[in-house]
C-alpha positions as CSV (number, residue, x, y, z in Angstrom):
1,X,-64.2,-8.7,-6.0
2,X,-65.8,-11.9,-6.5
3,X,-64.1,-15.4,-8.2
4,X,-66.0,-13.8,-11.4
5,X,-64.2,-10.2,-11.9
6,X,-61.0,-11.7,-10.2
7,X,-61.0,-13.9,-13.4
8,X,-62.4,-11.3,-16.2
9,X,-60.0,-9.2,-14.7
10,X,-56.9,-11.4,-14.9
11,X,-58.5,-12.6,-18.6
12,X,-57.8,-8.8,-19.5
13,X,-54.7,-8.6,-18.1
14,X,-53.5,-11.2,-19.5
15,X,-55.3,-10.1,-22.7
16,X,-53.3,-6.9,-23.1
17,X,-50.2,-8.7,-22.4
18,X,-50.8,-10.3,-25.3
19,X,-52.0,-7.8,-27.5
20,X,-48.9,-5.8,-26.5
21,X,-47.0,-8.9,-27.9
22,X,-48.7,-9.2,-30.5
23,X,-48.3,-5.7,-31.8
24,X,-44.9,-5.8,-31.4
25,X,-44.6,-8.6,-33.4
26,X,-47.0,-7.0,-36.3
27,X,-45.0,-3.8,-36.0
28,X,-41.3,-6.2,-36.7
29,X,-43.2,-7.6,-39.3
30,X,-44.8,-4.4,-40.7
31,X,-40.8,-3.2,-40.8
32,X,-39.4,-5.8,-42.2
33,X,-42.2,-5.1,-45.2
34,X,-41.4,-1.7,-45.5
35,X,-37.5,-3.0,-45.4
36,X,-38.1,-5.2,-48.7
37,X,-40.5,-2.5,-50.3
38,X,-37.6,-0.1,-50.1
39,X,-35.1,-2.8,-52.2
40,X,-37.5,-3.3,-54.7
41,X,-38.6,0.0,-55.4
42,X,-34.5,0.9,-55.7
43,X,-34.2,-2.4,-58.0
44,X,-37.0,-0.5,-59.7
45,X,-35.7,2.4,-60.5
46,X,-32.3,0.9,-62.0
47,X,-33.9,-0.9,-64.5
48,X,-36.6,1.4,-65.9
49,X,-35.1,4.6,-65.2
50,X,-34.7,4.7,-69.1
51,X,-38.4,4.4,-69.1
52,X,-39.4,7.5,-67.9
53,X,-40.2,9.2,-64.7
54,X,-43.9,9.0,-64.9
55,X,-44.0,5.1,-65.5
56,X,-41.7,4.8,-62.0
57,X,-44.4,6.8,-60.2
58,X,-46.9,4.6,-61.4
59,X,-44.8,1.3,-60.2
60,X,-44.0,2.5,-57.1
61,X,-47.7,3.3,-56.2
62,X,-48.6,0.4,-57.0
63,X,-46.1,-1.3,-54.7
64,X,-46.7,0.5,-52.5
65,X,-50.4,-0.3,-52.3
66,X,-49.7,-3.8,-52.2
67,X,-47.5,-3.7,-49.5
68,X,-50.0,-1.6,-47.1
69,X,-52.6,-4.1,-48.4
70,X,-50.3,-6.8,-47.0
71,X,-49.4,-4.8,-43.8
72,X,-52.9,-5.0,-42.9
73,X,-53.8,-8.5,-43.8
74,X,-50.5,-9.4,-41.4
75,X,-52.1,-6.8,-38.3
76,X,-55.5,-8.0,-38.8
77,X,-54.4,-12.2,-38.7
78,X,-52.4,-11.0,-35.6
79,X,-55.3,-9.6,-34.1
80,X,-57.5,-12.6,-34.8
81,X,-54.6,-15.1,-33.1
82,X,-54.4,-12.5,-30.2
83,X,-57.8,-13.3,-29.2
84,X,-58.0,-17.0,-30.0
85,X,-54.6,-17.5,-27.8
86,X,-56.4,-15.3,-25.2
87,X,-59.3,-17.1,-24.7
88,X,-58.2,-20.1,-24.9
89,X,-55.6,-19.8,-22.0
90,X,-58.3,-17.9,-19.8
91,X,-60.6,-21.4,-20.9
92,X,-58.1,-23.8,-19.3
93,X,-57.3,-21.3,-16.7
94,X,-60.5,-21.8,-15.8
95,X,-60.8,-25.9,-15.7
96,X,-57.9,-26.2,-14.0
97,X,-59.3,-23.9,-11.1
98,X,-58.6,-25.6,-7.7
99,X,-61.1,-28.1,-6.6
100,X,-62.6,-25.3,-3.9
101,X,-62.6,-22.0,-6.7
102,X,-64.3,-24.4,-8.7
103,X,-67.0,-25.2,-6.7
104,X,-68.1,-21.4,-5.6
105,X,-67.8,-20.3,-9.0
106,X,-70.3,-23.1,-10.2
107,X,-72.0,-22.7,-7.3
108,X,-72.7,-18.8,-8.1
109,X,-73.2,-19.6,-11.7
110,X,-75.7,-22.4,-11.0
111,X,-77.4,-19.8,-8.7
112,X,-77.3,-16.8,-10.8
113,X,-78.6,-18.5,-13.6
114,X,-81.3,-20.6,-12.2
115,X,-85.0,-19.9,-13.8
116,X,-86.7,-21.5,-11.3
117,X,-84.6,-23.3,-8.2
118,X,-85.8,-26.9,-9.8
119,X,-83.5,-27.6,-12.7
120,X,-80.8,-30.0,-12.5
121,X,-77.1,-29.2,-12.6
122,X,-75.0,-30.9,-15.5
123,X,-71.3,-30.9,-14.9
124,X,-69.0,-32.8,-17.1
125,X,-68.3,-36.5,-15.5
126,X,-64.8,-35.9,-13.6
127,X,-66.7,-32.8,-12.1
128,X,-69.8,-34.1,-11.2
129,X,-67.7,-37.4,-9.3
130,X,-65.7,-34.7,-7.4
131,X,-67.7,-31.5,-6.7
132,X,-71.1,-31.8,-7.9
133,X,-72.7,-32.5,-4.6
134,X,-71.4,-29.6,-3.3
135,X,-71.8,-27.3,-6.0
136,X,-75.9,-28.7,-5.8
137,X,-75.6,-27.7,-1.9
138,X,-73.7,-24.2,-2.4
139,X,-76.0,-23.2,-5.1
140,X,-78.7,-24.2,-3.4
141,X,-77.7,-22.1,-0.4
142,X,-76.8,-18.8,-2.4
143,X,-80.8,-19.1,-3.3
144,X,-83.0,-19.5,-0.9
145,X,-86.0,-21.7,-1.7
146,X,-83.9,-23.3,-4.4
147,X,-84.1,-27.1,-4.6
148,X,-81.7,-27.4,-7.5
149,X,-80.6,-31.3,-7.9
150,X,-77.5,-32.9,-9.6
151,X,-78.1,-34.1,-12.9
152,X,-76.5,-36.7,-15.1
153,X,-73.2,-36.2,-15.8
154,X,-72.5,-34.4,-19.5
155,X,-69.3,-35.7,-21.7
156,X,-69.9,-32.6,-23.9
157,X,-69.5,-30.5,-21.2
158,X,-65.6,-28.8,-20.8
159,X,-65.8,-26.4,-18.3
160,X,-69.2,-25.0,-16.8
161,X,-72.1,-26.4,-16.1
162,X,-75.5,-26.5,-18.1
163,X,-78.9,-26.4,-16.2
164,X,-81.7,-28.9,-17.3
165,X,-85.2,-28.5,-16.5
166,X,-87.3,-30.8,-19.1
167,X,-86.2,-30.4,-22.4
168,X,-84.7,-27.0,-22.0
169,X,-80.7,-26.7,-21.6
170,X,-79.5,-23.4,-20.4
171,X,-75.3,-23.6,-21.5
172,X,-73.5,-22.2,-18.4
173,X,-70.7,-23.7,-19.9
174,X,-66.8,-21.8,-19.6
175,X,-66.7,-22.4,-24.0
176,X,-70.1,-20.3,-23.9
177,X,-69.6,-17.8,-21.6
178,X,-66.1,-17.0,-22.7
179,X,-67.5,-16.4,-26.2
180,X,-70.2,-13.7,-24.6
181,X,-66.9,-12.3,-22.8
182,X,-65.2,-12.0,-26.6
183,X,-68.0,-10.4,-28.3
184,X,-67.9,-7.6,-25.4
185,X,-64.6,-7.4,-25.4
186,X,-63.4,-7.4,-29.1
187,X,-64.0,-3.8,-30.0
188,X,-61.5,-3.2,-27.0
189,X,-59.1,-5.9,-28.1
190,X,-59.1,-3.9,-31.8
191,X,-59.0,-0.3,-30.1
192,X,-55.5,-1.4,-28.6
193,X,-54.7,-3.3,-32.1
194,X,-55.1,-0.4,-34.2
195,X,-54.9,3.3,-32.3
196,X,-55.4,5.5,-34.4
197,X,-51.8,6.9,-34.5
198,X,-51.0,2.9,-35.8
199,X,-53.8,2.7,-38.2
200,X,-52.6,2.2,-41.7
């Protein structure tokens, strides 16, 4: 496996550890709702009982409605902070990649991504001080022909690199590609969410 899967692969992994969390902590939540449904639904009862049967049922449908409506706001905001917390450790996992990961995993992606072999690699300014020689020479080497060049150093830039040639950016930055990885990765992310043995 390459620096690439080892990372998507430890992103999921770390993904569905997670999730798992996550779920748990929906499904304690999720209890505790059905928990307080139950008292009021008894509370209920006492104090319309003289009311009738049929205006009970209708009350108790109702609360119960609202309380799965609430179940799956909960779930679905649980969801949601699954995969924000999940990306963004797998983001500074990424940054904080020692010094030599770094600088083959830009390499590859400045390689990879290249158009042409003549654009210039943007890293952000503590990267392009430490590695971006070397990521210029790697990449350079990965593609033969290639005369890639280091560019000005990017503030913007967290993670990632961008490649430059004129006035078109490509983003090869870790915020952008992580967000391509999400949008594959979210109908997965919901599958373990919701089975459908879970779904309410």
């Amino acid at each position: 496996m390459n620096g690439i899967e080892n990372i998507t692969h430890q992103i999921d992994r770390d993904t569905q550890a997670e999730i798992q969390n996550r779920m748990a902590q929906a499904q304690a939540q999720a209890a505790e709702i059905r928990e307080d449904y139950g008292a009021r639904v008894q509370r209920m009862q006492e104090a319309f009982r003289e009311k009738g049967k049929q205006a009970l049922a209708e009350r108790r449908a109702q609360r119960k409605s609202m309380a799965q409506l609430e179940r799956r706001k909960r779930l679905l905001a649980a969801k949601q902070q699954v995969i924000e917390e999940a990306f963004q450790r797998a983001l500074e996992r990424l940054c904080g990649l020692p010094q030599e990961e770094q600088v083959a995993l830009l390499a590859r992606l400045a390689a990879s991504a290249s158009e042409t072999g003549r654009e210039e690699v943007l890293l952000a300014p503590d990267q392009r001080e430490a590695i971006g020689r070397q990521v210029v020479e790697r990449a350079n080497a990965l593609r033969p022909g290639s005369q890639l060049t280091l560019g000005p150093a990017a503030p913007e830039i967290r993670g990632g690199l961008i490649l430059r040639q004129g006035a078109v950016d490509l983003n090869g930055t870790f915020p952008m590609l992580l967000r391509q990885r999400r949008a594959q990765w979210t109908g997965q992310v919901a599958a373990i969410l919701f089975p459908p043995e879970e779904d309410v």
